[in-house]
VOMIRO-954601 format. One record per residue (C-alpha): residue in one letter; x, y, z. Coordinates in steps of 0.001 Angstrom, whole numbers, padded with zeros to 6 digits, always signed. Layout:
N
AXYZ...
***
This chain:
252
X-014069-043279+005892X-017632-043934+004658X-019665-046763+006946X-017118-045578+009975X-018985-045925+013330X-018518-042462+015429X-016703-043459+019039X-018559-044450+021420X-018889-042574+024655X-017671-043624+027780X-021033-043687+029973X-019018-044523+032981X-017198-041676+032673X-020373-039529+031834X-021751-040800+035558X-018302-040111+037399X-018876-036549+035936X-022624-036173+036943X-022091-037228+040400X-018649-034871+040568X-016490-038468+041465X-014356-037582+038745X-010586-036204+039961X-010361-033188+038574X-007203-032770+036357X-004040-032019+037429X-002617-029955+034742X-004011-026838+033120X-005857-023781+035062X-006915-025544+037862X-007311-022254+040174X-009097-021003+037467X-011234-023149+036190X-014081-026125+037867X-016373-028338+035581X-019010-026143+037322X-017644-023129+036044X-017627-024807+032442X-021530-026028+032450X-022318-022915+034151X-021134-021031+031063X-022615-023147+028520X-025683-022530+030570X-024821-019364+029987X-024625-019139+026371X-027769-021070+026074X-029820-019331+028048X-028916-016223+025904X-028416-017567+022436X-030288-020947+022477X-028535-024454+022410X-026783-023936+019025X-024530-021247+020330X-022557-023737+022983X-019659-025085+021388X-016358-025929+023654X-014809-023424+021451X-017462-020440+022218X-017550-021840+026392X-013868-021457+025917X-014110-018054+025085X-016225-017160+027690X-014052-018411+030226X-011246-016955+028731X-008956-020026+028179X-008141-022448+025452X-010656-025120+023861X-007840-027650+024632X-008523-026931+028433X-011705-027688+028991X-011441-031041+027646X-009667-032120+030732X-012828-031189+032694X-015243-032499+029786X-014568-034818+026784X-016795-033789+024999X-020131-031924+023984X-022821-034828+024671X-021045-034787+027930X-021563-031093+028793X-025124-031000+027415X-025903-034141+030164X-024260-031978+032373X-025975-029082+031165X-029849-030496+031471X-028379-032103+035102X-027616-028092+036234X-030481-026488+034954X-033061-029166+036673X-032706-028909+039618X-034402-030848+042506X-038368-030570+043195X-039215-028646+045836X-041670-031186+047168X-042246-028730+050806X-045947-027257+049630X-046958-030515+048063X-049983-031776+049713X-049165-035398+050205X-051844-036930+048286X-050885-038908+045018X-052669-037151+042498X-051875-033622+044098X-048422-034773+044314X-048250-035052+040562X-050299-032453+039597X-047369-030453+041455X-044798-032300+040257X-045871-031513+036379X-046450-028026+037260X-042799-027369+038131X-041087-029262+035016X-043473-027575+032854X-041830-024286+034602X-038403-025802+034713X-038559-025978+030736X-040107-022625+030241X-037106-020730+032382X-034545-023187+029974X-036703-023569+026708X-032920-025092+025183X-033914-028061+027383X-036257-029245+024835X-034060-028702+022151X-031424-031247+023281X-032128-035146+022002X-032825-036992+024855X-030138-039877+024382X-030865-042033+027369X-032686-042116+030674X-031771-039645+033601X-028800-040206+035412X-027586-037671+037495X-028554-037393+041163X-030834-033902+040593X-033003-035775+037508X-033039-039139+039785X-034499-036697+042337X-037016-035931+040268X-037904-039754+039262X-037745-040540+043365X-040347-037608+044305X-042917-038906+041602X-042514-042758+042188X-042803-042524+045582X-046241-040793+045018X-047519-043314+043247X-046287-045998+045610X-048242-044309+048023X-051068-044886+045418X-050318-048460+045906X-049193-048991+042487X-046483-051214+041956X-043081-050443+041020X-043820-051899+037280X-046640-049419+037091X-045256-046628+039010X-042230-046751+035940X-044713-046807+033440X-046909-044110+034713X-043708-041833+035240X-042883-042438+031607X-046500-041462+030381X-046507-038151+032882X-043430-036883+032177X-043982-037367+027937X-046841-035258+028477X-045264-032411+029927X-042617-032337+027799X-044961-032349+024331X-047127-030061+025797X-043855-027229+026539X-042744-028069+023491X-046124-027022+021273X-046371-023854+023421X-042726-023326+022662X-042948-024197+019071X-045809-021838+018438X-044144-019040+020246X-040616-019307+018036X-043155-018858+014633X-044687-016615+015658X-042488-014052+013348X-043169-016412+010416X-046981-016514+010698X-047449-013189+011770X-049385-015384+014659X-049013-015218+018173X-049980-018234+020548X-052518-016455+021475X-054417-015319+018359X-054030-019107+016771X-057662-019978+017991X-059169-017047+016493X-057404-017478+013345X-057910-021336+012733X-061525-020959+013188X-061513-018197+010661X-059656-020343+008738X-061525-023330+009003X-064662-021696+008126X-063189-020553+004840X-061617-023864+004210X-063601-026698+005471X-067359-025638+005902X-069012-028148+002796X-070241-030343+004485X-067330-033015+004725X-065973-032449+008158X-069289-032384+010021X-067583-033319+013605X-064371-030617+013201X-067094-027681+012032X-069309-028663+015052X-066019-028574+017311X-065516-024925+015516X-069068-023519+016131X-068909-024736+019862X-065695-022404+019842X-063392-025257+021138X-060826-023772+019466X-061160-020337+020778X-061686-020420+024485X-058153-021161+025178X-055926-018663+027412X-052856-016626+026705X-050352-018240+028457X-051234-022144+027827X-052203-022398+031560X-055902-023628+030948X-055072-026249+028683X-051884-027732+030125X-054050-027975+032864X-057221-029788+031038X-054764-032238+029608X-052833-032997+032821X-056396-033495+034564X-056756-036008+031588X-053608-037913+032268X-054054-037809+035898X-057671-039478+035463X-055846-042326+033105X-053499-042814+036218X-056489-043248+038463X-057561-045485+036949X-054628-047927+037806X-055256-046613+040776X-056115-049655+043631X-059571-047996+045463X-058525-047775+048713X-056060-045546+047464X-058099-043560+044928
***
C-alpha cells in the first residue's frame, strides 16, 4: 500500500554472514551448495555482465538449484551485494609498503584504485553504510595505523581515511564513466583532451572565459596519459599534501 515502509534489514544478521558465524542451514543442498559458492557466482555474473545481471534468480541458475534455496544461505540481495564487495576486496597486501606514512598511503590508494578497476561493478553498488566485514576493516586498520604513526589522532586519522578513500573512489569512477561512453561520444578517454580543447576553442574563445582559454593554450587539458595513471597520481599527491598538513612535524 502507498506510504508502506520497505522491511528493514536485519544488520545483525548481515554481520553474522560477513564474518561466516552464521550456522549454515540444515535443510536444502547442503553438500552442494556454501554461501561462498553463492557470492562467488554472483561475482561471477558481475564480473561478466555488470551488477544488473545478479539477481538470486539468475545466481540460482548458475548454480543449478532453485531461487528458494539460496535464501537459506542469503536473505536477500543487499545482503549478497555486502557480501559481494566483502569477496572481491580483499585484504592489502601491506609486505612492499615502505613504512613511512605518506608512502603507506600512497600504496594503499594505489591498490583500491586497482581493486575497483579488476571489479568496475564495485562502484556501481550504493554504498549503504560503513564497512563491516573483516577484509574491508582490514583495509580501514592498514591505513589508520599509518596515520597513527603520523601521530595523528584517532579523530583525525577517521577523518583523513574518509577524505582518502572518497578520492579514490571519484577518481575510478570518472575514468570508468568516460570509458562506458565512449560508444556514445565516439570518444575514447584518451582523445577527450584533444577534443575539449578543440572544442573549447570553437565555443568559448570571446573573450569571456579569460582564465579557462589560458588553462587551454597552456595545454592543461591535453598532456594527460592514456591510462589515467598521471593524473590519479597528481591528485593523490594533492590529497596527500592536505594530509600533511595535519601532519605533527616531527612526524612530517
Amino acid at each position: 500500500m502507498a506510504g508502506e515502509r520497505p522491511a528493514q534489514r536485519d544488520l545483525q544478521h548481515t554481520l553474522r554472514l560477513l564474518w561466516r558465524a552464521q550456522e549454515p542451514p540444515r535443510r536444502g543442498p547442503r553438500g552442494s551448495l556454501s554461501l561462498d559458492k553463492v557470492v562467488a557466482e554472483a561475482v561471477r555474473l558481475a564480473d561478466e555482465e555488470g551488477i544488473g545481471a545478479v539477481s538470486m534468480r539468475r545466481v540460482a541458475e548458475g548454480l543449478g538449484v532453485t531461487t528458494m534455496s539460496l535464501y537459506r544461505y542469503v536473505p536477500g540481495k543487499d545482503d549478497l551485494l555486502d557480501l559481494m564487495l566483502e569477496m572481491v576486496t580483499g585484504r592489502p597486501d601491506t609486505s612492499a609498503w615502505p613504512g613511512t606514512w605518506r608512502g603507506d598511503l600512497e600504496c594503499w590508494a594505489r591498490q583500491m584504485r586497482h581493486r575497483l578497476h579488476e571489479h568496475p561493478w564495485m562502484l556501481d553498488v550504493h554504498i549503504s553504510g560503513p564497512p563491516l566485514g573483516p577484509d574491508n576493516l582490514a583495509w580501514m586498520e592498514a591505513a589508520l595505523g599509518s596515520l597513527a604513526e603520523a601521530g595523528l589522532d584517532a579523530r583525525d586519522a577517521v577523518g583523513v581515511l574518509m577524505i582518502l578513500s572518497g578520492y579514490v573512489r571519484s577518481q575510478a569512477l570518472l575514468e570508468l564513466s568516460l570509458a562506458r561512453a565512449a560508444h556514445r561520444t565516439g570518444v575514447r578517454p584518451e582523445e577527450w583532451g584533444r577534443v575539449y580543447t578543440g572544442m573549447l576553442r570553437n565555443a568559448a574563445d570571446d573573450g569571456r572565459y579569460p582564465h579557462l582559454m589560458r588553462a587551454v593554450e597552456s595545454g592543461a587539458f591535453t598532456d594527460g596519459d592514456e591510462d589515467g595513471d598521471a593524473d590519479f597520481e597528481y591528485g593523490l599527491c594533492v590529497t596527500l599534501d592536505g594530509i600533511a598538513a595535519r601532519v605533527p612535524p616531527a612526524a612530517g
